[in-house]
VOGU-3710 file (C-alpha; in Angstrom, 3 decimals, decimal comma):
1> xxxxxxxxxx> -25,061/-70,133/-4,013  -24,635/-68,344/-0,450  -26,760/-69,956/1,938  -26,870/-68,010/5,676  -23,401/-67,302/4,892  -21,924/-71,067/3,651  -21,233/-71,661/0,353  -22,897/-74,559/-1,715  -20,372/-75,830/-3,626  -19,900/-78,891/-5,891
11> xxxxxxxxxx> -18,021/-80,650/-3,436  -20,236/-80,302/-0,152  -21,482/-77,318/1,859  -18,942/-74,966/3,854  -18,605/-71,641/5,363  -16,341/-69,429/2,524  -13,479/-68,973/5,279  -13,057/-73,136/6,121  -9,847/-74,946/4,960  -10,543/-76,820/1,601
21> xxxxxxxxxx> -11,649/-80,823/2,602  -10,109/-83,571/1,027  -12,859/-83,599/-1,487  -12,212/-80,110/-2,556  -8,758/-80,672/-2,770  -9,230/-84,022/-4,811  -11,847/-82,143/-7,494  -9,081/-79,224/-7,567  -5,720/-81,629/-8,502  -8,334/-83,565/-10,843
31> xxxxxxxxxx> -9,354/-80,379/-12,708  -5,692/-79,336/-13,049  -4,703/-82,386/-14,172  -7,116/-82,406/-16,699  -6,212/-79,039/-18,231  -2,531/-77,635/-17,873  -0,928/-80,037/-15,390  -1,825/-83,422/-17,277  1,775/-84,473/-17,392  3,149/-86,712/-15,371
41> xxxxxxxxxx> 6,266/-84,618/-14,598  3,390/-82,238/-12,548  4,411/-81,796/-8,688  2,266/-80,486/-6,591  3,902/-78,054/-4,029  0,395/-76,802/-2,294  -3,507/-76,953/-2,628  -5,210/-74,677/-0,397  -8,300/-72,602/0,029  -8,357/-69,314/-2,128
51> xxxxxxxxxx> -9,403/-66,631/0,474  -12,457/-64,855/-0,772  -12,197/-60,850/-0,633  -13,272/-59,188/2,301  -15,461/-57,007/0,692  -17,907/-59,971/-1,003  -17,925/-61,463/3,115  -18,637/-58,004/4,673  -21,468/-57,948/1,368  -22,680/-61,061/2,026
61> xxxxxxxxxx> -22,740/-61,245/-2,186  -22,210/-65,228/-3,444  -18,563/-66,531/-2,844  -17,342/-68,404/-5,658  -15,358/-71,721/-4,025  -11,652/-71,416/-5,419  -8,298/-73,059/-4,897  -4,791/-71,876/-4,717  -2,187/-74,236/-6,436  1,517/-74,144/-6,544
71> xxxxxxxxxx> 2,938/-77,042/-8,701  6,427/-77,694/-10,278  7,202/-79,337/-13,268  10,135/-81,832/-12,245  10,731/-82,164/-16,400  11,622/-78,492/-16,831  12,147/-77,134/-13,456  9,171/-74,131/-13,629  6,909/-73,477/-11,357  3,634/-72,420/-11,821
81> xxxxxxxxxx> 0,312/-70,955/-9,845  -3,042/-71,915/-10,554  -6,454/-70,691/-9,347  -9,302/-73,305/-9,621  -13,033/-72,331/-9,785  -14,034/-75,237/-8,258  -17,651/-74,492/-8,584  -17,446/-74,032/-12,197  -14,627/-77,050/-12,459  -12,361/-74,685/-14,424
91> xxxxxxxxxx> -8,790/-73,424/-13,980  -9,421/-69,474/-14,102  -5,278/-68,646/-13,926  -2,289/-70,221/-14,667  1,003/-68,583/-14,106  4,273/-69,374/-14,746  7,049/-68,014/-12,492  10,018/-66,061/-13,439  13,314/-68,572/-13,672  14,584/-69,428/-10,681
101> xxxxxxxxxx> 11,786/-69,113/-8,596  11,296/-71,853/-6,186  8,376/-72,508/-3,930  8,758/-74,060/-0,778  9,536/-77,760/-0,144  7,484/-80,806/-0,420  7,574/-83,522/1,884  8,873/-86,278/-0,213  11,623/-84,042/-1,439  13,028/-84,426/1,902
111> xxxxxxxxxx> 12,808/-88,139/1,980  14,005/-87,750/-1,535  17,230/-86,037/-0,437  18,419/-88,633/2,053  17,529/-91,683/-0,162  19,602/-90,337/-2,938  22,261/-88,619/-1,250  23,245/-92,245/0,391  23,158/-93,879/-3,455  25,531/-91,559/-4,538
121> xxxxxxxxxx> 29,520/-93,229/-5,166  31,415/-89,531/-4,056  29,140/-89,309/-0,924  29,855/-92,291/-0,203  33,566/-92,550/-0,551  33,756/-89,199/1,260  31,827/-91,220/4,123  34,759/-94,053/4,273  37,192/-91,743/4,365  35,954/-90,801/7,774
131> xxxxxxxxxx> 35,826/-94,356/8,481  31,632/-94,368/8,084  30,224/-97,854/5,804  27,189/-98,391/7,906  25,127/-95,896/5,810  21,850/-97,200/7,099  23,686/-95,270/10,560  24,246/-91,840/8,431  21,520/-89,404/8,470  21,379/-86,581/5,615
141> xxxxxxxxxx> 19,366/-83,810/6,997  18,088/-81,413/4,104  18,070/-77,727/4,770  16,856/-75,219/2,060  20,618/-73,487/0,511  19,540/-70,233/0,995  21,568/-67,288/-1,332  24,648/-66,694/-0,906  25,865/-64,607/-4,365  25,834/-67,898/-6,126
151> xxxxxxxxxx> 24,042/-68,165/-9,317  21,674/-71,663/-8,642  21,088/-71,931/-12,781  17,352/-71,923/-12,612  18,047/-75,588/-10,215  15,795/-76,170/-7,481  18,590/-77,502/-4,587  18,948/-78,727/-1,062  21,726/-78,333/1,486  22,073/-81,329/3,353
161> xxxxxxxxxx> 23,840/-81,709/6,853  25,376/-84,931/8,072  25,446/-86,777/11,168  25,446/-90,352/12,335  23,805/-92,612/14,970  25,698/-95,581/17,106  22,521/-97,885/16,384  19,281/-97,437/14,869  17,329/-95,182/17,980  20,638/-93,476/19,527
171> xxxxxxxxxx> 20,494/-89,521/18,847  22,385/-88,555/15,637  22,873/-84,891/16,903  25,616/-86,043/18,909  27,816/-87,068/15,957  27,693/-84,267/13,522  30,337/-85,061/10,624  31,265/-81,707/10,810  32,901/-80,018/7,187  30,806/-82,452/4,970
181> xxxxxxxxxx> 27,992/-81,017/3,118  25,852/-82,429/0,112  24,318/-80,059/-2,441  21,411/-81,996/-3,529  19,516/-81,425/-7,046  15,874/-81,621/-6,799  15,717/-80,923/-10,872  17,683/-83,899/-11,793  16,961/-85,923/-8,618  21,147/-86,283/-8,549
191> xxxxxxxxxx> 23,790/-84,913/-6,021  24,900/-81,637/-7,529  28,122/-81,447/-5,322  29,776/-81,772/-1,965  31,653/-79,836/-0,184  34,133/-81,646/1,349  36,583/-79,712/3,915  39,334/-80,425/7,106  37,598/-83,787/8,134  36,949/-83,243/11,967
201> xxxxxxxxxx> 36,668/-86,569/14,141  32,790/-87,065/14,777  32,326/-86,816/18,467  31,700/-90,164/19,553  29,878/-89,461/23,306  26,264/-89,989/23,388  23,582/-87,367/23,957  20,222/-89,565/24,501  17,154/-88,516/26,223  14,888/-91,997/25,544
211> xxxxxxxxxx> 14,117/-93,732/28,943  16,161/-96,458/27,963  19,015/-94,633/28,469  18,295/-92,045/30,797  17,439/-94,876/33,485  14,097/-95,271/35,463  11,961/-92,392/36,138  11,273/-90,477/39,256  8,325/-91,664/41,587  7,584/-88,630/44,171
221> xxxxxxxxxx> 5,421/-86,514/41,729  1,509/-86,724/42,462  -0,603/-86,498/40,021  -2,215/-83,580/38,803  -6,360/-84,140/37,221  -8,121/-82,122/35,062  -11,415/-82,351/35,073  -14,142/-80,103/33,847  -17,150/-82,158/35,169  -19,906/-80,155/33,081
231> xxxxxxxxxx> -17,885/-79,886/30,113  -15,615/-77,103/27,729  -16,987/-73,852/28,248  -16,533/-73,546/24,031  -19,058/-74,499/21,507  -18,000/-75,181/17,880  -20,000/-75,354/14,739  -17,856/-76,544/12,457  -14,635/-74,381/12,455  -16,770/-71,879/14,235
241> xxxxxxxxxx> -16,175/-71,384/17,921  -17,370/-69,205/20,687  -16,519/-69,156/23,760  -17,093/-66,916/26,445  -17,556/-63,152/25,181  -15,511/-64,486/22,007  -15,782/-65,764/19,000  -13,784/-66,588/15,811  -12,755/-69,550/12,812  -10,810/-71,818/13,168
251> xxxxxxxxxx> -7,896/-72,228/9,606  -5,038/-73,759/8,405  -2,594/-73,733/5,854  0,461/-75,947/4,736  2,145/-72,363/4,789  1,270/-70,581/8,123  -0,874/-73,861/9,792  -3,170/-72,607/12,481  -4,796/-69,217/11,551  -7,585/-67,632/13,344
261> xxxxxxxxxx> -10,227/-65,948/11,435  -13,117/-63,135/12,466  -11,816/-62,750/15,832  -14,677/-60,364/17,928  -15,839/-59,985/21,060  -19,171/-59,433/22,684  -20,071/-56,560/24,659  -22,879/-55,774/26,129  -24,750/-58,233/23,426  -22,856/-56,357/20,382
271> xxxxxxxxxx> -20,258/-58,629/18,696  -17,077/-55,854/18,272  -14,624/-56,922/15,099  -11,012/-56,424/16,693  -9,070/-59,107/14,294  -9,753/-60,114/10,859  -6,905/-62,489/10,363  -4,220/-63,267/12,557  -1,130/-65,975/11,451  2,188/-66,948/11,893
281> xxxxxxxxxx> 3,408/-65,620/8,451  6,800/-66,323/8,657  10,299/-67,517/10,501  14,265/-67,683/10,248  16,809/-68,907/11,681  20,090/-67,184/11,148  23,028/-69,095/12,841  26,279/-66,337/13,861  29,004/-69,452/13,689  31,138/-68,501/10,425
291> xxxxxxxxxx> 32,866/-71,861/10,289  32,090/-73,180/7,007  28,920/-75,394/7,165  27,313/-73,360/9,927  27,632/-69,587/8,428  25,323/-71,208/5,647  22,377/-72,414/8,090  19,259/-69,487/8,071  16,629/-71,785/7,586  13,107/-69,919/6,601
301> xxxxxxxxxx> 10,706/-72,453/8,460  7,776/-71,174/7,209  8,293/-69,683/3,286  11,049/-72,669/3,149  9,639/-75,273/4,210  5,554/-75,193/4,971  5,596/-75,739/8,645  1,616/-76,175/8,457  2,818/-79,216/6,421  4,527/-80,155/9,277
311> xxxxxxxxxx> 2,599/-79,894/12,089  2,271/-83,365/14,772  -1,190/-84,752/15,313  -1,796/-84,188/19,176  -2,304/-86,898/21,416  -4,574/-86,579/24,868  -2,344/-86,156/28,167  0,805/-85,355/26,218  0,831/-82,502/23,905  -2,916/-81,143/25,225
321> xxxxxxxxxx> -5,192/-82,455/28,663  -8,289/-81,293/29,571  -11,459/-81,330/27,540  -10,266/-81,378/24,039  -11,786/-80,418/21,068  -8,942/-81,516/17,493  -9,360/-79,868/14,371  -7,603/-81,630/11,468  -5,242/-80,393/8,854  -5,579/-81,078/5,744
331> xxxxxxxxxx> -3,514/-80,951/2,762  -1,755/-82,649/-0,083  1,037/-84,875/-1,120  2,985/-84,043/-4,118  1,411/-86,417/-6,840  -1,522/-84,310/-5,736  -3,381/-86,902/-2,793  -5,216/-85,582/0,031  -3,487/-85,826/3,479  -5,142/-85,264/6,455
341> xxxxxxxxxx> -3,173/-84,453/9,662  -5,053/-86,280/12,231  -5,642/-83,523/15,610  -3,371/-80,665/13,720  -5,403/-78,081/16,167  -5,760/-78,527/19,716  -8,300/-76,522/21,454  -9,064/-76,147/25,455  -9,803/-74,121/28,403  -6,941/-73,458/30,899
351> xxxxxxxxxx> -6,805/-71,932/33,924  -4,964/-68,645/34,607  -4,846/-67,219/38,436  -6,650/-64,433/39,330  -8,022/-62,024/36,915  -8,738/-59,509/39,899  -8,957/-59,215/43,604  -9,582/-56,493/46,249  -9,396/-56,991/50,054  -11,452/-54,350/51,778
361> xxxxxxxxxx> -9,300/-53,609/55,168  -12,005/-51,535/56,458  -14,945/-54,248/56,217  -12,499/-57,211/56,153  -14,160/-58,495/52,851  -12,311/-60,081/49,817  -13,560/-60,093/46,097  -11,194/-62,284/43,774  -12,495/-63,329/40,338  -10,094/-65,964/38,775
371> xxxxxxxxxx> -9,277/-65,689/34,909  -8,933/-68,667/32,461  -7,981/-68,457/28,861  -8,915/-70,231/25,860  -5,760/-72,492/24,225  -5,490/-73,062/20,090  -2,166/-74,448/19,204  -0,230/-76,405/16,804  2,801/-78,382/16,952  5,260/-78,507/14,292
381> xxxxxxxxxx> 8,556/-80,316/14,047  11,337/-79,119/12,053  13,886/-81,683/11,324  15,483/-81,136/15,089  13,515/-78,106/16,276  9,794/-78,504/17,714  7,558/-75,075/17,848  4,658/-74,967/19,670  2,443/-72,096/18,362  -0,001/-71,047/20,970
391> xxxxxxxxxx> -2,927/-68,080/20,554  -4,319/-67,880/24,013  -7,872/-65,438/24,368  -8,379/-64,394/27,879  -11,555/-63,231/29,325  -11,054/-59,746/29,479  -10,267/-59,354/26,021  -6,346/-59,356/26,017  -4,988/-61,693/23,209  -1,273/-63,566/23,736
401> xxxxxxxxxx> 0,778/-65,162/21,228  3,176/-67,589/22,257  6,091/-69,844/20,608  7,485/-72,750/22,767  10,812/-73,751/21,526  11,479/-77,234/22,055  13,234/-80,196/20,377  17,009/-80,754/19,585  19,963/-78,020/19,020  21,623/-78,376/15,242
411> xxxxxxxxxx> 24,672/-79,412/16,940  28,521/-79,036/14,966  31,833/-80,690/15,674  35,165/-79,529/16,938  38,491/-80,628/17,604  37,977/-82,232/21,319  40,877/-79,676/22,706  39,318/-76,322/21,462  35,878/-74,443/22,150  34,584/-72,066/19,692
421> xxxxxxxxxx> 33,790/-68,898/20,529  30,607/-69,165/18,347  29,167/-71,245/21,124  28,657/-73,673/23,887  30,778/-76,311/24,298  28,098/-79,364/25,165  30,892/-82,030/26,336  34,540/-82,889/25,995  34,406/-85,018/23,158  34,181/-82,056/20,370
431> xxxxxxxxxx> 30,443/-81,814/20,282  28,798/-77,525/20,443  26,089/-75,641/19,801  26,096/-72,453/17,588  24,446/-69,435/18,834  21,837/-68,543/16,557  18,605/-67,034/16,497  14,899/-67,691/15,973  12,912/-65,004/14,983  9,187/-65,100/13,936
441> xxxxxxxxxx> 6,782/-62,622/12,148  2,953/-62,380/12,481  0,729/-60,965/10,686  -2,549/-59,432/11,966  -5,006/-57,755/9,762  -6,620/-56,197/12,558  -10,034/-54,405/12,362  -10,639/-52,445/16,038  -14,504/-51,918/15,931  -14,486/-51,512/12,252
451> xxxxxxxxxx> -12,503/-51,757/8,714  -10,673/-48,036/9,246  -7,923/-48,174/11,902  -4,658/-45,799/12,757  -1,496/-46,543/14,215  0,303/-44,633/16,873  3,680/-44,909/18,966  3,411/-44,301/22,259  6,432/-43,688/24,374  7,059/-42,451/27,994
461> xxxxxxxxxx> 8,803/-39,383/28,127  10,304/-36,898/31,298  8,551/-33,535/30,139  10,884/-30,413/30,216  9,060/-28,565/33,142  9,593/-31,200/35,796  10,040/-29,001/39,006  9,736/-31,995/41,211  11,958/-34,525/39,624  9,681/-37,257/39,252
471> xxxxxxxxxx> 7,143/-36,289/36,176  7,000/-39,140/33,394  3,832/-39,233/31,084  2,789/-41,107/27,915  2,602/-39,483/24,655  1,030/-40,691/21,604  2,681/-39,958/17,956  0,344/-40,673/14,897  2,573/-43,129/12,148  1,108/-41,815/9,181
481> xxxxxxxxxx> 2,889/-43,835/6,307  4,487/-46,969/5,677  8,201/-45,788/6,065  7,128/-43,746/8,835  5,779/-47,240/10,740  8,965/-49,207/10,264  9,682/-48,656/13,789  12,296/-51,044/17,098  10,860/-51,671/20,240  12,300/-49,074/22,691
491> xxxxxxxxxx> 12,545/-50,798/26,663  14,281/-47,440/28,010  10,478/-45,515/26,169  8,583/-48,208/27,926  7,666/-48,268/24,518  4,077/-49,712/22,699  2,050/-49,490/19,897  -2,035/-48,731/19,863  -3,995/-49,398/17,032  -6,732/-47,192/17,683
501> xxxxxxxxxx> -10,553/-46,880/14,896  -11,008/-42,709/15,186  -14,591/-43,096/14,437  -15,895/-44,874/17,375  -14,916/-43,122/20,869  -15,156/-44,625/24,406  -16,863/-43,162/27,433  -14,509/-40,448/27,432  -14,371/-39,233/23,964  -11,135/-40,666/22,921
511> xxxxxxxxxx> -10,800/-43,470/20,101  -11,519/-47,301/21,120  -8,339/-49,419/20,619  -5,805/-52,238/21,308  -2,076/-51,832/22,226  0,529/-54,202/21,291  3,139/-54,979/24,238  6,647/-55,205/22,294  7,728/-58,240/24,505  10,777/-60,251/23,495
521> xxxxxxxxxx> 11,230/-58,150/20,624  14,965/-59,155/19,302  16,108/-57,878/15,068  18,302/-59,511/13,277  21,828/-59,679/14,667  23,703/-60,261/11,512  25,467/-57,568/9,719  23,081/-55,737/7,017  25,717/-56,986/4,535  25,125/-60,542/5,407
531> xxxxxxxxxx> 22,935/-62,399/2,820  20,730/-63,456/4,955  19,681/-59,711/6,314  19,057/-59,044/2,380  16,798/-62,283/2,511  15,203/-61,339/6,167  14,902/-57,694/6,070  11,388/-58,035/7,653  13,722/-58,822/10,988  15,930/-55,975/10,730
541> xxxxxxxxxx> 12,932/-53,914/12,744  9,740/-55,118/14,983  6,902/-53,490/13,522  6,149/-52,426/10,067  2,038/-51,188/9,129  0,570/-51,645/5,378  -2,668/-50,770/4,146  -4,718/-54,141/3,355  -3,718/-55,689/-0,158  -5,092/-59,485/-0,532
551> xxxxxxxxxx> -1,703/-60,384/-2,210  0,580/-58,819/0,163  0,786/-61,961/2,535  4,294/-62,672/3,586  6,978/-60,698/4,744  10,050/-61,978/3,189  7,683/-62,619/-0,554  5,907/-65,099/-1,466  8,857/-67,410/-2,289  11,771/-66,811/0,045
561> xxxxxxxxxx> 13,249/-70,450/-1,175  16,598/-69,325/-2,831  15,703/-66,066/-2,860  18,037/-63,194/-3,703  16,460/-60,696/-1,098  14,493/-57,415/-0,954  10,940/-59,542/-1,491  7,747/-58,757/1,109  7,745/-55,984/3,486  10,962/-53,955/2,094
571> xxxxxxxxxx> 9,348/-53,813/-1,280  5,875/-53,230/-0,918  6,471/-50,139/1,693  8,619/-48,404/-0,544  5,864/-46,988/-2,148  4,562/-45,740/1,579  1,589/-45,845/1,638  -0,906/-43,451/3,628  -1,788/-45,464/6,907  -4,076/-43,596/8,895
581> xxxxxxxxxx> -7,732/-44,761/8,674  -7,008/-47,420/6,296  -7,535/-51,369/6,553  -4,507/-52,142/8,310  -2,188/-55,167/8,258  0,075/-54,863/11,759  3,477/-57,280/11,315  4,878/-57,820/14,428  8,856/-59,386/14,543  10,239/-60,774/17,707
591> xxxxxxxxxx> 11,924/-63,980/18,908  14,503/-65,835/20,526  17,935/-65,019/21,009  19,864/-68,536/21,748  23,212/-68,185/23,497  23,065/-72,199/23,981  23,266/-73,438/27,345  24,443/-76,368/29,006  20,769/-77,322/30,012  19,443/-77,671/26,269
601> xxxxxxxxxx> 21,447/-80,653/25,678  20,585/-83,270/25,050  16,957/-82,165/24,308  15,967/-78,475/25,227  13,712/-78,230/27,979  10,874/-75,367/26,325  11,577/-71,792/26,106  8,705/-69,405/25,753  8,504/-66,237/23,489  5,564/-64,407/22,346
611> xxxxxxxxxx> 3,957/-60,805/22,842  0,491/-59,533/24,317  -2,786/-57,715/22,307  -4,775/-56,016/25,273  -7,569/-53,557/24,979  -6,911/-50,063/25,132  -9,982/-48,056/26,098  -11,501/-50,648/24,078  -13,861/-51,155/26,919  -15,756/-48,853/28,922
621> xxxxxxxxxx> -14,682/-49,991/32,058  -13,356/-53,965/33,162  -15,414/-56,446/30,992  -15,360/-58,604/33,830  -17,137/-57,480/37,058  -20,251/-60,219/36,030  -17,893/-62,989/36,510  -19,061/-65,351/39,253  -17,804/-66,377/42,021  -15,591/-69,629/42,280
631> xxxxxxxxxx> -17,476/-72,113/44,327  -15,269/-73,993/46,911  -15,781/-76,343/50,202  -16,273/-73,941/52,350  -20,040/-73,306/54,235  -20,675/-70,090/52,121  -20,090/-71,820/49,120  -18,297/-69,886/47,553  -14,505/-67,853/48,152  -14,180/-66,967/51,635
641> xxx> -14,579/-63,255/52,245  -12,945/-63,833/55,525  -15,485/-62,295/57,723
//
């Protein structure tokens, strides 16, 4: 039963937007287990919280507790879906998938991978012949195979890279054994094949970044304290927070990881709806080197591989500082067990300069109010690749999403006399980096004072009648359909995007809304022939706008793994849809365009990408004039006004 908006369920007591617990999760496998996954064959790929309708929330009618499973049969290679009624203790739908159809990876079948791939005689002979016995030295690193107008036969494979370490802790990006790839087979648990080509000698120079090798470390920074004396400005009731005018739920998923839920804002005592939902929904990572083991490297971090699954648990004074509040992920192993990822979320208050000033020359006064945002991030690791995602809320109501790129390049091997012109050449002992890119989609089911918004363009234009040569103005174009919303970022149109609610108007009659600032907002450089474009049409443009449909969740499908293409946003706006005051989903594509560098070797100091949400005559005026003063030594107590 729905108790002041928590749900009562058989497992405990929770709000019908929090993450399943490990209770939930357990009484969920147990059920299926029980009913049509009693075999022993029975992986499970996910177990997460079903997301009740919006409708029964905004009702406040009873929320029956549900799960969403994904499992695979390891005995006949399907895959199924399941939705548990875990009030009831029932499995209310079981699916199977179409052939072929592969969800994304488990952890084990990663560890599974290298384990096996080292067993096998042909991997290992092909190993000797490039003078490599020490295989507890060889590292197998398992990428998903992608599609590349090869028929898989229904097998569920990995694509695993090679590369080898001088002793157990030394860096094994700096010896890629470049031209030997092993096609693993998750269905049989057996090497499928490798592919064996011109054997390249592995670079043998090191590329190590542990203080052991780098030497001692530098003495002449100070350091720098935090300290919040009173305490976080935040208060959280269970994965509720509010802080400052805002307020929101804290999610996660083995699929997306940190998602924010009901984000509003207060004004003037009236909580205002602006986001409903608001994820990462998905990633790739194309790679433009056409050399034979690189030109098959487009990684989908998120449909591909569950980079919720892989988020870090945060440690204090490294990955967050301040006052610190963790929230845990958890999720599930494949037989099915609970796993909790200790600190998955960190949470804390930073501060961010000035919000606004004014010096008044004429009475020699100053007013300067200083801004601070509110930090919720995760940190995932990808094989060599760390992403930190960060959703930072400001006081004033802006929103920023940001992506620090970190970790290790997937480094390949030359001949020590040539440089490719696919990228940079990181020493002289054959060792580069590809170009590539990393481009990320997020998806924002936004509701701006209300379920009904609109979507409009807005570029900067010279009008025609422009007697004095320097008349520019903005001008607003409705995007009334799907196919009409499929739209690039234009820099030389100053170009943005407002999401606007027509029924409530601001102080001067116009609609309340939020603009989206295109920043860093890169497509897809491949060719549309490539494979991969067919696979990642979603970042082929920056924004596309659907009407609200609960199973329209990812943009590249719900399982890109070995896809053929044409899944997720391509699809579903074909049918293009009316868009203007509808429930609107906003997907947003931008990213990072990495020409490697000399400076990201031999671990890549962090590169930031992201975009900005900022009200739009959401507000009546500045939502922050009744900020106070910051208090400082000096005999007024407060800033100086300098008179």
């Amino acid at each position: 039963m729905t108790i002041n908006n928590e749900v009562e369920s058989a497992v405990g007591t929770a709000h019908p937007l929090d993450p399943l617990s490990r209770a939930e999760i357990s009484r969920a496998v147990a059920i299926l287990k029980e009913g049509p996954a009693a075999a022993e064959s029975f992986r499970f790929g996910s177990v997460e919280l079903r997301e009740p309708g919006k409708a029964e929330l905004r009702a406040g009618a009873a929320v029956v507790r549900e799960a969403d499973a994904v499992l695979i049969d390891r005995a006949s290679g399907s895959a199924f879906e399941a939705v548990v009624d875990l009030d009831g203790g029932l499995v209310s739908s079981w699916t199977q998938l179409a052939r072929g159809v592969q969800p994304p990876f488990m952890l084990d079948e990663f560890d599974e991978c290298e384990v096996n791939c080292k067993k096998d005689p042909r991997v290992i002979e092909a190993l000797a012949k490039r003078g490599l016995t020490d295989l507890d030295l060889v590292c197998f690193e398992p990428w998903s195979v992608g599609w590349f107008g090869e028929d898989a036969q229904g097998r569920r494979l990995m694509r695993a890279l090679v590369f080898v370490r001088d002793e157990p802790d030394d860096s094994p990006y700096a010896h890629p054994i470049e031209n030997l790839v092993v096609i693993y087979d998750l269905s049989s648990g057996q090497v499928a094949r490798i592919e064996d080509n011109e054997a390249i000698p592995v670079p043998a120079a090191r590329g190590n970044y542990l203080p052991k090798y780098v030497g001692e470390a530098r003495t002449d920074l100070k350091p720098i304290s935090i300290t919040q004396p009173e305490g976080a400005s935040f208060t959280v009731t269970g994965n509720h927070v509010r802080w400052a005018d805002w307020s929101f739920r804290v999610g996660f998923t083995p699929r997306e990881g940190l998602v924010l839920h009901q984000l509003k804002f207060r004004d003037q005592g009236v909580d205002r709806p602006v986001i409903n939902r608001a994820s990462l929904a998905e990633m790739v990572v194309p790679y433009g080197d056409p050399a034979p083991v690189q030109a098959k490297k487009n990684a989908f971090d998120s449909g591909e591989y569950n980079i919720g699954n892989m988020a870090n648990s945060l440690t204090l004074g490294c990955d967050c500082t301040g006052e610190i509040k963790y929230f845990d992920g958890i999720t599930t192993d494949s037989l099915g067990n609970p796993l909790t990822i200790a600190n998955a979320i960190c949470m804390h208050e930073e501060d961010d300069s000035i919000l606004w000033k004014h010096f008044d020359f004429r009475e020699g006064t100053a007013e300067t109010r200083r801004n601070r945002k509110l930090v919720i991030s995760f940190i995932a690791t990808v094989a060599n690749y760390e992403y930190a995602f960060y959703w930072h809320l400001f006081l004033d109501g802006s929103i920023e999403f940001l992506v620090k790129a970190t970790g290790i390049l997937s480094t390949a091997g030359q001949h020590p006399d040539q440089k490719s012109p696919y990228g940079q050449t990181l020493n002289n002992d054959g060792l580069y980096g590809p170009i590539h890119q990393h481009i990320f989609n997020v998806r924002m089911d936004f509701e701006v004072d209300g379920v009904n918004n609109s979507v409009y363009e807005v570029d900067t234009v010279i009008p025609e009648e422009n007697p004095t040569f320097t008349a520019f103005k903005a001008v607003d174009r409705l995007l009334e359909t799907e196919q009409a919303a499929i739209r690039k970022a234009d820099t030389s149109k100053h170009r943005f995007w407002k999401i606007v609610n027509h029924a409530k108007k601001n102080i001067v009659d116009e609609p309340v809304a939020y603009r989206l600032i295109p920043d860093n907002a890169i497509t897809l450089a491949a060719d549309d022939r490539a494979h991969v474009s067919q696979r990642a049409q979603f970042a082929r443009n920056n924004l596309w706008v659907t009407p609200y449909t609960r199973d329209e969740r990812f943009p590249a499908g719900e399982y890109p793994n070995q896809s053929t293409g044409g899944d997720g946003l391509p699809a579903w706006t074909q049918a293009d849809r009316n868009i203007v005051d509808q429930d609107l989903v906003v997907w947003y594509t931008f990213g990072m365009h990495h020409v490697v560098r000399l400076e990201d070797w031999p671990v890549m100091p962090r590169q930031n990408i992201g975009f900005m949400l900022e009200p739009h005559g959401f507000f009546n005026q500045n939502p922050t004039l009744n900020l106070p003063r910051e208090t400082t030594t000096t005999d007024t107590g407060h800033c100086s006004t300098g008179k």
